[in-house]
N, C-alpha and C positions, 0 to 999 in steps of 0.2 A: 605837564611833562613830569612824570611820576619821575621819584629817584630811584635808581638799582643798583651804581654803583660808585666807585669813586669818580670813574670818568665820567658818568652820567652826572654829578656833582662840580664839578668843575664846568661841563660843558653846560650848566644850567644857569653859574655864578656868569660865565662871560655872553651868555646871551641876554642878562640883566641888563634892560637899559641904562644907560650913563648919568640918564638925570636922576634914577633911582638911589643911589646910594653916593656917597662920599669916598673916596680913598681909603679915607682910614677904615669906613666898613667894610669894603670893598676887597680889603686886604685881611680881616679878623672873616671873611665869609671863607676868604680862602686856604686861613689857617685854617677854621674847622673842618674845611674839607680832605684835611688829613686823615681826622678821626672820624669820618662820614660815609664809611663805604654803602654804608645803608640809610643815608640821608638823616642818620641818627648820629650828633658827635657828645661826645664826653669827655670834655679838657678844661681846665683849671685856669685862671684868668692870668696867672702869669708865665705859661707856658704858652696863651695863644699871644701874648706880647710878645715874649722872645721869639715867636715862629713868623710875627709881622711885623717885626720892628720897630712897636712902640710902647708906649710907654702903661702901663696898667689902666690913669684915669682914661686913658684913649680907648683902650678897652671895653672899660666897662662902661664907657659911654656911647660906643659904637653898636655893644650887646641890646644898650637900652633903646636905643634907635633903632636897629632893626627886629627889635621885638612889638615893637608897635606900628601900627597905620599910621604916612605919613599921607600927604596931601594926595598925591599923586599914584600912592603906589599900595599894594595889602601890606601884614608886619611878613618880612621875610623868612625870619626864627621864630621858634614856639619854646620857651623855657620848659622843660622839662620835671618831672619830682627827681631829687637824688636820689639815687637807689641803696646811701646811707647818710646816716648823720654828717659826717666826715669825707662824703667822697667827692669828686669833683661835679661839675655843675654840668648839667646834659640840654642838646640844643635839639630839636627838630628843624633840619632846613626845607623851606618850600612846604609849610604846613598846611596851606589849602590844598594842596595833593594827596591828602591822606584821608582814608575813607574813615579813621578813627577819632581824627582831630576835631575839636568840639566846633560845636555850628557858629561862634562866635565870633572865629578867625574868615578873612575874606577871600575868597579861593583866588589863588596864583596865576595868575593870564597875562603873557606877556607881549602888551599892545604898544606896538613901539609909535610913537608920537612924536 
């Protein structure tokens, strides 16, 4: 399910199986998807905490979980390069949908179980 836009974004986070993520990810997937009209977000770790209601280390341990394969499931962000020394940190959501993303990442298939 390619991304296009913000609602394509959202409506990709809530067809995400239940067992696939945790709440707290759950919830940092769907701050990003603030910044994500293009399935591309750009936001700063302590504004996606204020935007989900926790706490930074929850954050940044939410970002690290779902940047990786877990048992069950592909990683569902792809860390991004900063586009400056100093700018905020950029996520690709749903990166096996993208014809650019490296062959590394496991494409995105949502097989509900």
């Amino acid at each position: 399910m390619p991304i296009r836009s913000r609602q394509s974004v959202t409506s990709w986070i809530t067809e995400l199986p239940a067992a696939w993520t945790t709440q707290a990810e759950r919830l940092v997937l769907y701050a990003l998807a603030f910044d994500a009209p293009e399935g591309i977000a750009s936001c700063g770790q302590l504004v996606l905490a204020q935007r989900a209601g926790l706490g930074v280390p929850q954050v940044r341990a939410a970002l690290d979980s779902l940047c990786a394969p877990a048992a069950r499931r592909p990683p569902l962000l792809e860390r991004l390069p900063r586009t400056s020394a100093r700018g905020p940190d950029r996520y690709r959501l749903a990166p096996g949908n993208d014809r650019t993303t490296s062959a590394r990442l496991l494409p995105l298939t949502l097989d509900r179980e």
